[in-house]
BAVEX-157394 format. One record per atom (N, C-alpha, C, O, CB): residue number from 1; residue in one letter; x, y, z. Coordinates in Angstrom, 3 decimals. Glycine has a CB too. Layout:
(NUM 'A' (X Y Z))
...
END
This chain:
(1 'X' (-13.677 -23.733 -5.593))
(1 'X' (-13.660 -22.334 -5.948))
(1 'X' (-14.649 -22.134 -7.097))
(1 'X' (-14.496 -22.666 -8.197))
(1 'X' (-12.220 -21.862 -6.337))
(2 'X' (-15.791 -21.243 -6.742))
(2 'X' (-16.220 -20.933 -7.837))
(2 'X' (-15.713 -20.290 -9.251))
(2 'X' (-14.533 -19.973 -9.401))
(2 'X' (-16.893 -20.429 -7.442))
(3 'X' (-16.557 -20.144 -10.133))
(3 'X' (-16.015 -19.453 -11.582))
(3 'X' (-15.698 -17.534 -11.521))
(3 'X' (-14.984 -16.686 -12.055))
(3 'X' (-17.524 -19.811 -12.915))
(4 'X' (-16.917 -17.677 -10.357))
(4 'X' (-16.933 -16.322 -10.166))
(4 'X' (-15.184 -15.603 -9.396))
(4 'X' (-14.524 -14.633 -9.769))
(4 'X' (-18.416 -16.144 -9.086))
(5 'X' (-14.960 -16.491 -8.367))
(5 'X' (-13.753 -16.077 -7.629))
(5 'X' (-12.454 -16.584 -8.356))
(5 'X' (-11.350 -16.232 -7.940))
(5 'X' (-13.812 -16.637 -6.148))
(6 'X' (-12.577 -17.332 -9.336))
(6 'X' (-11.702 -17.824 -10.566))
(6 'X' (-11.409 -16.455 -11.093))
(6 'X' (-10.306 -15.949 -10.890))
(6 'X' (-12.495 -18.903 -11.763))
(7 'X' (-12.554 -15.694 -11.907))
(7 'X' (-12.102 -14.626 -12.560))
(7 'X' (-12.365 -13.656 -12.180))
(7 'X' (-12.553 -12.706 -12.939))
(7 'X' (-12.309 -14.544 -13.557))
(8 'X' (-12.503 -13.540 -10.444))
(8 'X' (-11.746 -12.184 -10.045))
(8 'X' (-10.709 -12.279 -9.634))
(8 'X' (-10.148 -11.220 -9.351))
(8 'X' (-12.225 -11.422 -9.180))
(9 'X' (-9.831 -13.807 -9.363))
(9 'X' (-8.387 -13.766 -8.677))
(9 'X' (-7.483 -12.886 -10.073))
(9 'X' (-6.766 -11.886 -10.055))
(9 'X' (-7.671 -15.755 -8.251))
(10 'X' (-8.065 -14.095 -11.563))
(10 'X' (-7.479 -13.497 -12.724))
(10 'X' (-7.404 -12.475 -12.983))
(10 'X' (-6.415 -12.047 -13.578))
(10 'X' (-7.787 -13.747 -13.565))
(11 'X' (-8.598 -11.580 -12.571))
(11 'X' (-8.330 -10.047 -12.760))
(11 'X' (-7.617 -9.606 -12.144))
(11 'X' (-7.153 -8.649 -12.762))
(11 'X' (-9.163 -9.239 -12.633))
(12 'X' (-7.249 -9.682 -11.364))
(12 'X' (-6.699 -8.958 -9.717))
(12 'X' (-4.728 -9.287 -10.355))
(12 'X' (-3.747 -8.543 -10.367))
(12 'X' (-7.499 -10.465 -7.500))
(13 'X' (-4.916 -10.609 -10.751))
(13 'X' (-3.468 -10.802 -11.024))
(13 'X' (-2.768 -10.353 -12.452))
(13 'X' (-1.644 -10.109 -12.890))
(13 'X' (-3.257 -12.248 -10.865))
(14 'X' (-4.291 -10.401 -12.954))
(14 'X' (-3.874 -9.489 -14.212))
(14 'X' (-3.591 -8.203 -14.518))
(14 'X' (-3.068 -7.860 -15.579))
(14 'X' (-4.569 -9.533 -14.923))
(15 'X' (-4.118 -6.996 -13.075))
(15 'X' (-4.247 -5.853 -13.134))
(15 'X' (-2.495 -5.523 -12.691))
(15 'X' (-1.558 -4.962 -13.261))
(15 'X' (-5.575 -5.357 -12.214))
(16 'X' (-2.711 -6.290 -11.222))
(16 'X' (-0.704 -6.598 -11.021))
(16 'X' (-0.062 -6.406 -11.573))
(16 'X' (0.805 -5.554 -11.378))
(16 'X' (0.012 -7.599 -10.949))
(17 'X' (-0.241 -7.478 -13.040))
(17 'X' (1.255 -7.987 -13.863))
(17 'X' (1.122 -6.708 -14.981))
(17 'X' (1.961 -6.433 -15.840))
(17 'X' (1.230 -10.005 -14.803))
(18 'X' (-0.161 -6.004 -14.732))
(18 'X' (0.520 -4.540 -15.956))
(18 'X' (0.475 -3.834 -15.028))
(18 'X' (0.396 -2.720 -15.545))
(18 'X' (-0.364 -3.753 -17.471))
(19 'X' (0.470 -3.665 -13.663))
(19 'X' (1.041 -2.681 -12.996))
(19 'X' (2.524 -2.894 -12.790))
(19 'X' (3.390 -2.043 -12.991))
(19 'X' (0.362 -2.514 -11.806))
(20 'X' (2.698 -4.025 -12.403))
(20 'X' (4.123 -4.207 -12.345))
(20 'X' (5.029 -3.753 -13.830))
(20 'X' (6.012 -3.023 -13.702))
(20 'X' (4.301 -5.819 -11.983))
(21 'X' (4.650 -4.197 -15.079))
(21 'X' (5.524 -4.048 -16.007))
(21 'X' (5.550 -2.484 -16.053))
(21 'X' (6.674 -2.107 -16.383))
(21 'X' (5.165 -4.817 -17.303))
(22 'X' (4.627 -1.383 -15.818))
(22 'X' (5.048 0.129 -15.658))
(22 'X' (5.712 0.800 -14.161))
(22 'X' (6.266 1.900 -14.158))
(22 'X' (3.672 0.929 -15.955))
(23 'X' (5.611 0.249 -13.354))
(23 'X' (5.542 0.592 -11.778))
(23 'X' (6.508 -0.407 -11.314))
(23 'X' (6.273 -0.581 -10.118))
(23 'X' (3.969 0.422 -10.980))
(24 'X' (7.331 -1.031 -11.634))
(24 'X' (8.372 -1.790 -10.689))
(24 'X' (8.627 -1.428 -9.346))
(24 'X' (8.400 -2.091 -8.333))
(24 'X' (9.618 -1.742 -11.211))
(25 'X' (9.082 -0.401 -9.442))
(25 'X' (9.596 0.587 -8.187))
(25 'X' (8.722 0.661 -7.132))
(25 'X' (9.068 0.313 -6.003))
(25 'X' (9.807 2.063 -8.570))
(26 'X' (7.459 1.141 -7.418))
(26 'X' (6.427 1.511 -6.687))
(26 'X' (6.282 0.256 -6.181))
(26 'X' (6.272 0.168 -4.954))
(26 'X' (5.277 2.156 -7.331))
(27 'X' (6.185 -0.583 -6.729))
(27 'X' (5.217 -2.074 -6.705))
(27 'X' (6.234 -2.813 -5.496))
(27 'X' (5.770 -3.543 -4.621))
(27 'X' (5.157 -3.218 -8.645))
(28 'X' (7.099 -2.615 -5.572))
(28 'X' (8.208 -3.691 -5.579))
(28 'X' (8.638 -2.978 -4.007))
(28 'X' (9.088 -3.805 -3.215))
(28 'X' (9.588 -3.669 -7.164))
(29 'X' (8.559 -1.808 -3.588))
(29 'X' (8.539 -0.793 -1.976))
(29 'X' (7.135 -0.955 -1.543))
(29 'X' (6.922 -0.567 -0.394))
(29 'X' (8.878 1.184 -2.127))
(30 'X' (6.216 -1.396 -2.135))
(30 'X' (4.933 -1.579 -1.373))
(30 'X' (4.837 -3.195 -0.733))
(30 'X' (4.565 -3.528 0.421))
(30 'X' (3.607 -1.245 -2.484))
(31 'X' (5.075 -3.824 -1.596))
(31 'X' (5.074 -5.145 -1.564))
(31 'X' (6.482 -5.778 0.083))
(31 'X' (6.350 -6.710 0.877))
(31 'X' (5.568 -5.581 -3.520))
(32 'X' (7.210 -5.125 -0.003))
(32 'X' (8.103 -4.837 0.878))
(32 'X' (7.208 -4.597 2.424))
(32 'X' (7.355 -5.222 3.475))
(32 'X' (8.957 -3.540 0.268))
(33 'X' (6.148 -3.333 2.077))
(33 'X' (5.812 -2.961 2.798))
(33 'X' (4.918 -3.700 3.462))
(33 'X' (4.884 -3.676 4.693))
(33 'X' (5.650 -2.103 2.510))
(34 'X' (3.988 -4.535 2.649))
(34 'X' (3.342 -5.478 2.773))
(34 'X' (3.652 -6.263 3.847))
(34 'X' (3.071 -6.491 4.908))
(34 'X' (3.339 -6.016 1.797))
(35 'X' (4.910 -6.716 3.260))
(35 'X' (4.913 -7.995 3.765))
(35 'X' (5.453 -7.947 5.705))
(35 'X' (5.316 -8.839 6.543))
(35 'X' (6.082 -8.904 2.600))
(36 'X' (6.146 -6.362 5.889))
(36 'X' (6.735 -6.347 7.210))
(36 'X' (5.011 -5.758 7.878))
(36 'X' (5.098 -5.278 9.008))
(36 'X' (8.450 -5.099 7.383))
(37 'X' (3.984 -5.770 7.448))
(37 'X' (2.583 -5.920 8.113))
(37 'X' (2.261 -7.451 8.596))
(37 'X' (1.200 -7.712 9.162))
(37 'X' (1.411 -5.447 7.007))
(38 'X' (3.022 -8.207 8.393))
(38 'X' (2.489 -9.469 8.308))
(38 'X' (2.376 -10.530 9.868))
(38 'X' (2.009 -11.694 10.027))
(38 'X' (3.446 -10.103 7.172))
(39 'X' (2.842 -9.559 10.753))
(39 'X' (2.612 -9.528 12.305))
(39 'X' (1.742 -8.762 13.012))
(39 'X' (1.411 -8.967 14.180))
(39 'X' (3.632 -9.232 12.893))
(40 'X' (1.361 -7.856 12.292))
(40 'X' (-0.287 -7.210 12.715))
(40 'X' (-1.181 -7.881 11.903))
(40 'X' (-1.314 -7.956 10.682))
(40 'X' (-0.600 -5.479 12.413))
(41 'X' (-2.072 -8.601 13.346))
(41 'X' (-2.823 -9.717 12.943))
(41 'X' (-4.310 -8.871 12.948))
(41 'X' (-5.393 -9.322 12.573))
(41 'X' (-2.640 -11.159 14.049))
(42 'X' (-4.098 -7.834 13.358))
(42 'X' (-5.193 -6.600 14.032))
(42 'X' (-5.510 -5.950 12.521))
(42 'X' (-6.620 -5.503 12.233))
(42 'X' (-4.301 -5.162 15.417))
(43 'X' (-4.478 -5.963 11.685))
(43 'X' (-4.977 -5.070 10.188))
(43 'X' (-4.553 -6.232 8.788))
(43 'X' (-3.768 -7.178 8.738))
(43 'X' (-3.749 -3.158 9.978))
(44 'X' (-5.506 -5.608 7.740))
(44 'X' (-5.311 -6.169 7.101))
(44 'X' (-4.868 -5.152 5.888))
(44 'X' (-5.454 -4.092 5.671))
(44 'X' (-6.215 -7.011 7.134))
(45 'X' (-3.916 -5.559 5.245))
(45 'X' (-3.631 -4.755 4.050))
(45 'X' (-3.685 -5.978 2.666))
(45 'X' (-3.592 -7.205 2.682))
(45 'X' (-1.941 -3.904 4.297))
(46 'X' (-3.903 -4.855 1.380))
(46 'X' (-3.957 -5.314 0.199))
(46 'X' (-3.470 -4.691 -0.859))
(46 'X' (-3.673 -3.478 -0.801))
(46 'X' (-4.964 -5.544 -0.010))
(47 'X' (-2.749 -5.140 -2.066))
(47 'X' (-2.556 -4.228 -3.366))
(47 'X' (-3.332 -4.325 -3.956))
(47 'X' (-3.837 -5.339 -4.437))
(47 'X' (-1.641 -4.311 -4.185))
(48 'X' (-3.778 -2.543 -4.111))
(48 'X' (-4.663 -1.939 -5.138))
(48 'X' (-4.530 -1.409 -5.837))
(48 'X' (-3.317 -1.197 -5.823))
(48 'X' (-5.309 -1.443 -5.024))
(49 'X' (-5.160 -0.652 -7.040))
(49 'X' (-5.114 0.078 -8.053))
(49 'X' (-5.797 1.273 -7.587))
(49 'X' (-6.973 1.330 -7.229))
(49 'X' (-5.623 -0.544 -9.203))
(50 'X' (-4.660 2.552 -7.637))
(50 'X' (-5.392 3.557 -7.339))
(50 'X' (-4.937 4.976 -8.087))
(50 'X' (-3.806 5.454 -8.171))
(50 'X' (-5.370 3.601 -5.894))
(51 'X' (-6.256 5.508 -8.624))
(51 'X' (-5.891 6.327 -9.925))
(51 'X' (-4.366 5.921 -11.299))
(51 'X' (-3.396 6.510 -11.777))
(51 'X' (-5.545 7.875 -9.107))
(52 'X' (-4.993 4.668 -11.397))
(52 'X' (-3.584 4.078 -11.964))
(52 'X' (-2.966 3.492 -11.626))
(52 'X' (-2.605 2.548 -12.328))
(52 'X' (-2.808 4.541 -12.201))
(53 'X' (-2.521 3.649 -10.516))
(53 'X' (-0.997 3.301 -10.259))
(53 'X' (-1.062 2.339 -8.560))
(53 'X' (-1.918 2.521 -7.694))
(53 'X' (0.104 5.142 -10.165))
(54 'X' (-0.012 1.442 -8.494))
(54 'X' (-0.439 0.606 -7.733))
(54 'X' (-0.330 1.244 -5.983))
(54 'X' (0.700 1.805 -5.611))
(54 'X' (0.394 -0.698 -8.141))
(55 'X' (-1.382 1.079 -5.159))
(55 'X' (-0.943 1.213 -3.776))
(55 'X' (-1.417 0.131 -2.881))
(55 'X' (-1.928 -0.928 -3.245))
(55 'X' (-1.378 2.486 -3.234))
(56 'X' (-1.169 0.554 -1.570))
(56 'X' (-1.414 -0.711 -0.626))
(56 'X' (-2.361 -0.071 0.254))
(56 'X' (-1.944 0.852 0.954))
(56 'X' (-0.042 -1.380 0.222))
(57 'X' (-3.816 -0.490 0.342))
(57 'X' (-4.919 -0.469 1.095))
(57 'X' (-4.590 -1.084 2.448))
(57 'X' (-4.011 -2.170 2.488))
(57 'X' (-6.009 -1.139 0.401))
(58 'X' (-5.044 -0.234 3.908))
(58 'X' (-4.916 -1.058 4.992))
(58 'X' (-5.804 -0.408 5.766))
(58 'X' (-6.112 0.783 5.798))
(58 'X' (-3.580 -1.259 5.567))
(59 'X' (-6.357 -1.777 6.680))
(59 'X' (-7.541 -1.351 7.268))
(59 'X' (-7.224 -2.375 8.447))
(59 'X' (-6.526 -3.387 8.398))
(59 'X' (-9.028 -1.476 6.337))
(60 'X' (-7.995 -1.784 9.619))
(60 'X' (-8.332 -2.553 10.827))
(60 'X' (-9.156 -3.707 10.596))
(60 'X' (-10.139 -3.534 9.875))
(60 'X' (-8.995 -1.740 11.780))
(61 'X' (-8.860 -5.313 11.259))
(61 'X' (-9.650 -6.241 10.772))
(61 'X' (-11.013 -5.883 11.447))
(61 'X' (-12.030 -6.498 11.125))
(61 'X' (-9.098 -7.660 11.033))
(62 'X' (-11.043 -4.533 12.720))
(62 'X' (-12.463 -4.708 13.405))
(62 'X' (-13.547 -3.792 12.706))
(62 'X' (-14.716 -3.580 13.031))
(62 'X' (-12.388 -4.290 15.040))
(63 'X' (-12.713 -3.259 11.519))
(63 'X' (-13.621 -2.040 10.510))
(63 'X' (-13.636 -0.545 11.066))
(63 'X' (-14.226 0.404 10.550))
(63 'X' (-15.403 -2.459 10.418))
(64 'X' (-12.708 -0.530 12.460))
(64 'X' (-12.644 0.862 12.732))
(64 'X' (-11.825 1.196 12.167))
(64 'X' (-10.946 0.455 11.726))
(64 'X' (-12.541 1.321 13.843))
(65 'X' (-11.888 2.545 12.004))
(65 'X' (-10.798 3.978 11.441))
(65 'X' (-10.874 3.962 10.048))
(65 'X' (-10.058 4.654 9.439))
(65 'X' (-8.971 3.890 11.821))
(66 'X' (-11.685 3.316 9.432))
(66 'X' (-11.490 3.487 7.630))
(66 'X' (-10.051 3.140 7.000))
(66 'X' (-9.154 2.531 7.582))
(66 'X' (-11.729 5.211 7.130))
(67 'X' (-10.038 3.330 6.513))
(67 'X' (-8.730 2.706 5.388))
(67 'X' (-7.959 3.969 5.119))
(67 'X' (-8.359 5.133 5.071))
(67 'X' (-9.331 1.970 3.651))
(68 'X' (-6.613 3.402 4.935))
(68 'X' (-5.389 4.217 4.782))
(68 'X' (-4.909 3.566 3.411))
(68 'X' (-4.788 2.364 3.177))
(68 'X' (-4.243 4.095 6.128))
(69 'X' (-4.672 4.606 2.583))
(69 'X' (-4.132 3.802 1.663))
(69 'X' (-2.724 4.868 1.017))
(69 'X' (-2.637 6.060 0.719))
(69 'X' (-5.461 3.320 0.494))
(70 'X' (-1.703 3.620 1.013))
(70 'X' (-0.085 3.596 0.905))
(70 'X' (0.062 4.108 -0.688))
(70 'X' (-0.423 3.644 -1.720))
(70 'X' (0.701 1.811 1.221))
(71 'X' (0.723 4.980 -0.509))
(71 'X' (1.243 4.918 -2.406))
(71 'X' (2.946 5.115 -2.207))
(71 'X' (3.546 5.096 -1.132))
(71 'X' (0.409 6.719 -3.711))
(72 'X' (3.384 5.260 -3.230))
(72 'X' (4.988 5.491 -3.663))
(72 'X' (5.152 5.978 -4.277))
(72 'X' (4.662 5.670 -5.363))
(72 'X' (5.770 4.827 -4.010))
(73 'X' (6.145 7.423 -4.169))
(73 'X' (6.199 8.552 -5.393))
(73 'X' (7.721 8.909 -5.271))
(73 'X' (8.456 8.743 -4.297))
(73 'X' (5.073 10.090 -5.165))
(74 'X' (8.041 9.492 -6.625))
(74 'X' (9.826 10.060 -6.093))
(74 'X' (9.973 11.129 -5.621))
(74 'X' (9.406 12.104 -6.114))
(74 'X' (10.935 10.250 -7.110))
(75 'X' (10.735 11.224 -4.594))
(75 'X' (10.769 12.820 -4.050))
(75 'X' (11.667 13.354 -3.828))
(75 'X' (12.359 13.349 -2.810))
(75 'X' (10.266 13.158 -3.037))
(76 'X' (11.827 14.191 -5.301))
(76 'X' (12.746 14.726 -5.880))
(76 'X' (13.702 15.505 -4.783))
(76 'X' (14.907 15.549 -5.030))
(76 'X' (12.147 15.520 -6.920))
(77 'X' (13.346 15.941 -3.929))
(77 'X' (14.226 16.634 -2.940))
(77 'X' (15.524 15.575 -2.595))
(77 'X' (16.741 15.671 -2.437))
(77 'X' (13.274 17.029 -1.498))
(78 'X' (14.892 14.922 -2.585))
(78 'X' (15.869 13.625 -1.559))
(78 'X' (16.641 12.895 -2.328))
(78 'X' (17.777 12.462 -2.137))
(78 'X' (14.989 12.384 -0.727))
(79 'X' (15.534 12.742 -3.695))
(79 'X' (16.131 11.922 -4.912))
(79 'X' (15.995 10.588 -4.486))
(79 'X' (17.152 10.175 -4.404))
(79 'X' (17.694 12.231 -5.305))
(80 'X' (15.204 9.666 -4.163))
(80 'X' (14.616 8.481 -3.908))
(80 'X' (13.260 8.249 -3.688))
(80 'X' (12.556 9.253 -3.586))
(80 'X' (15.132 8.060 -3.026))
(81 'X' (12.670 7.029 -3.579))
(81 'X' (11.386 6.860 -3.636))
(81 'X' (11.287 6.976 -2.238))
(81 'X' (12.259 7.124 -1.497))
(81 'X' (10.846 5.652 -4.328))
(82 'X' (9.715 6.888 -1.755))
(82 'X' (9.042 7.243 -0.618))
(82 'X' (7.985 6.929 -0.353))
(82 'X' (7.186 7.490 -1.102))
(82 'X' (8.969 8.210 -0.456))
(83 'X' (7.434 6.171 0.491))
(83 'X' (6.197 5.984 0.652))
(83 'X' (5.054 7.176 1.125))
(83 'X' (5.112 7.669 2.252))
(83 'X' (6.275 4.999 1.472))
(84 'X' (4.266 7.478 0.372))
(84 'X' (3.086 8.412 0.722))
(84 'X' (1.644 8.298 1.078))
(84 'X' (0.997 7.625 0.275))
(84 'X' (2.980 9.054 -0.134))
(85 'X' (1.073 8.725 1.950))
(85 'X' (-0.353 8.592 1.936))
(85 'X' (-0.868 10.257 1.198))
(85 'X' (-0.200 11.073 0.562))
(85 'X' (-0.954 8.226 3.749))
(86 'X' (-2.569 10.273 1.697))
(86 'X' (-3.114 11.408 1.416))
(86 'X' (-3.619 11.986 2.015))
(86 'X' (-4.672 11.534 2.465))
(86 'X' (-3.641 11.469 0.782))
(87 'X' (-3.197 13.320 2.389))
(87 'X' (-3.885 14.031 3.393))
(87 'X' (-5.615 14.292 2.880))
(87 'X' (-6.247 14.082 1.845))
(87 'X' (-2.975 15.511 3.628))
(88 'X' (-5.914 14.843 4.195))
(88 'X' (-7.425 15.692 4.000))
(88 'X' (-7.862 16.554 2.843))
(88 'X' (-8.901 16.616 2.186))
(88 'X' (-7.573 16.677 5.058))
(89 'X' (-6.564 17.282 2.816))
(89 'X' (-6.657 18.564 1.719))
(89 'X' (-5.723 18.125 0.289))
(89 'X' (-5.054 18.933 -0.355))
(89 'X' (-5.865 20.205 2.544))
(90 'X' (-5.845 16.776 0.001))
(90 'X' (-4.986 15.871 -1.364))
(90 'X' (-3.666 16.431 -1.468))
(90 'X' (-3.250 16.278 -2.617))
(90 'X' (-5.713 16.053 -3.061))
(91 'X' (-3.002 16.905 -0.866))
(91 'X' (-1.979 16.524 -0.985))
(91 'X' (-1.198 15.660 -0.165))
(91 'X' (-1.703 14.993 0.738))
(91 'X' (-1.579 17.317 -1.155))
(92 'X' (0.436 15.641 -0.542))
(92 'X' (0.712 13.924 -0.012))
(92 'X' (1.005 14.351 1.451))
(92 'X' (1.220 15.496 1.848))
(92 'X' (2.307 12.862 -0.864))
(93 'X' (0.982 13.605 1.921))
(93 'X' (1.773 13.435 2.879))
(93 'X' (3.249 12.565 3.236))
(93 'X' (2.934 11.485 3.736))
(93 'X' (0.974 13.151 3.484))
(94 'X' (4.470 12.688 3.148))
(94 'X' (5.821 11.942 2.816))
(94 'X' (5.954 11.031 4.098))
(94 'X' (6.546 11.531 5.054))
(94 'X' (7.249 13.044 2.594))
(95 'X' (5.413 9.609 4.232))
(95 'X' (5.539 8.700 5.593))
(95 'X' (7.339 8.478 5.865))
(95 'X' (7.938 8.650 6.927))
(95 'X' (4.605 6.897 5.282))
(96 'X' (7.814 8.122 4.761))
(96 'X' (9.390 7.368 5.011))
(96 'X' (10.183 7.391 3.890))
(96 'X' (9.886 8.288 3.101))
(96 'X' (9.367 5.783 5.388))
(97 'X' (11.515 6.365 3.433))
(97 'X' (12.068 6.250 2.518))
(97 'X' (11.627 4.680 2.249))
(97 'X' (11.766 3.703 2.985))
(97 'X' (13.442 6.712 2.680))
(98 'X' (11.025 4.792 0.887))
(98 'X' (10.914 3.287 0.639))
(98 'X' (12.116 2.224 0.950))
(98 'X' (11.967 1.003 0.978))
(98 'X' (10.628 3.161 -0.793))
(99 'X' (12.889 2.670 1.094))
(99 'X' (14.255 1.316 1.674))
(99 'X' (13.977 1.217 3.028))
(99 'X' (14.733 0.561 3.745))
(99 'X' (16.216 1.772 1.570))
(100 'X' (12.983 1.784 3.489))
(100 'X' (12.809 1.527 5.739))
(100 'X' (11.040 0.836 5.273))
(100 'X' (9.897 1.284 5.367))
(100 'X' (12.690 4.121 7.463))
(101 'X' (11.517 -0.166 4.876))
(101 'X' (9.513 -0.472 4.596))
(101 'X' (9.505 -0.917 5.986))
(101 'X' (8.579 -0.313 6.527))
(101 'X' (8.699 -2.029 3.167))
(102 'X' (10.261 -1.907 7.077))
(102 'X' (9.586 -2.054 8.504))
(102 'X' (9.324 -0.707 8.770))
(102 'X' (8.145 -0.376 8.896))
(102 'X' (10.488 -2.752 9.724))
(103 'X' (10.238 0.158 8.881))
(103 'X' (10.006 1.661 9.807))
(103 'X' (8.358 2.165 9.004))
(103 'X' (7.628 2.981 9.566))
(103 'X' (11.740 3.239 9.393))
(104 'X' (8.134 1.779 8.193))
(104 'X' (6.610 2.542 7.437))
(104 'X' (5.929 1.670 7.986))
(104 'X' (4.844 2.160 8.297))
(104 'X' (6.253 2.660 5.633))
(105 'X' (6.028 0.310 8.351))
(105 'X' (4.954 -0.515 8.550))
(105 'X' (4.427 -0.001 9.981))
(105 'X' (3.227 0.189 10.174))
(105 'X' (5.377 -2.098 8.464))
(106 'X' (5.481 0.229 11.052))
(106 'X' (5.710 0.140 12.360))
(106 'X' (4.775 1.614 12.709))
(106 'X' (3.956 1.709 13.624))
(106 'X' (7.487 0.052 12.765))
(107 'X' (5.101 2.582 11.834))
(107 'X' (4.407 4.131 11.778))
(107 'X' (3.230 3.816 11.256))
(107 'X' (2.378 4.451 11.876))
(107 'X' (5.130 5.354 10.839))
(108 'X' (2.748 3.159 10.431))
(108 'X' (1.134 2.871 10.113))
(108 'X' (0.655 1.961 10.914))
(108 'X' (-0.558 2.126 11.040))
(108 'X' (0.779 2.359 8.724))
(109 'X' (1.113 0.936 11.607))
(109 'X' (0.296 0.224 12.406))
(109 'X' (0.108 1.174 13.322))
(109 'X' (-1.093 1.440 13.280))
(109 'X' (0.755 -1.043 12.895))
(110 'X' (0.839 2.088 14.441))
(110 'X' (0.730 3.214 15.081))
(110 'X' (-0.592 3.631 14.875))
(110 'X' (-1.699 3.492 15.394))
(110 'X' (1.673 4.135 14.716))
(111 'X' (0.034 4.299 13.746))
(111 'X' (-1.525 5.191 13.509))
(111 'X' (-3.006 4.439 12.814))
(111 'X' (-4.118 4.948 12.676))
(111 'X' (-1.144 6.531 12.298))
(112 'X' (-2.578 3.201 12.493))
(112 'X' (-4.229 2.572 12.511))
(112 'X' (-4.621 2.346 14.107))
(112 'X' (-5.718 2.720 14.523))
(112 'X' (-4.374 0.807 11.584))
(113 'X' (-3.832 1.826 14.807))
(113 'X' (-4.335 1.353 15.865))
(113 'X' (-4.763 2.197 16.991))
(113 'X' (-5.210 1.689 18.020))
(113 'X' (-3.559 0.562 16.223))
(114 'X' (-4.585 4.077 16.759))
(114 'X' (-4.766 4.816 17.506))
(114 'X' (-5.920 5.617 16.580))
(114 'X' (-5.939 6.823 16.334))
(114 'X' (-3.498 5.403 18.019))
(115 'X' (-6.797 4.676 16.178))
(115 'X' (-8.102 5.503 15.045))
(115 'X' (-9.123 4.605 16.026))
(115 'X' (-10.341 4.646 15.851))
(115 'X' (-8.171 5.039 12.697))
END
């Protein structure tokens, strides 16, 4: 391993561990989410940093349809967290309840694989 991929793993794990110490919640329903992707061998997802706060990037491994990227917000109606993407016109769009992370995985592989 080079020095170079040394200290971008460090960054990457460093950006994590202070996302995690503000974002538990978020972090911790994505990571969930993550991991029930882990049978679509067709996409690849990743945790990112986005405007702050942590989400999960996912993309087709063949580079079609562009990237979708996962966030987690509370929604106050319901009074629990939720996984969200972003529409066209920025606002969210509400995918699920972060406690159904297969049911979010199962609805985004859907819709990557029909881009």
């Amino acid at each position: 391993m080079s020095d170079l991929d040394a200290n971008v793993r460090h960054s990457v794990g460093a950006l994590l561990d202070g996302l995690a110490s503000l974002h538990s919640e978020r972090l911790a329903a994505l990571k969930a989410v993550r991991l029930a992707f882990s049978e679509a061998r067709d996409l690849a997802c990743a945790l990112v940093e986005c405007e702050g706060y942590p989400a999960l990037a996912v993309s087709r491994v063949d580079g079609v349809g562009g990237t979708l990227t996962l966030g987690c917000a509370y929604h106050r109606d319901r009074g629990e967290w939720w996984v969200v993407a972003r529409k066209a016109d920025g606002r969210p769009a509400w995918i699920g309840p972060a406690r159904r992370p297969v049911t979010i995985a199962r609805m985004v592989i859907d819709e990557m694989r029909g881009r």
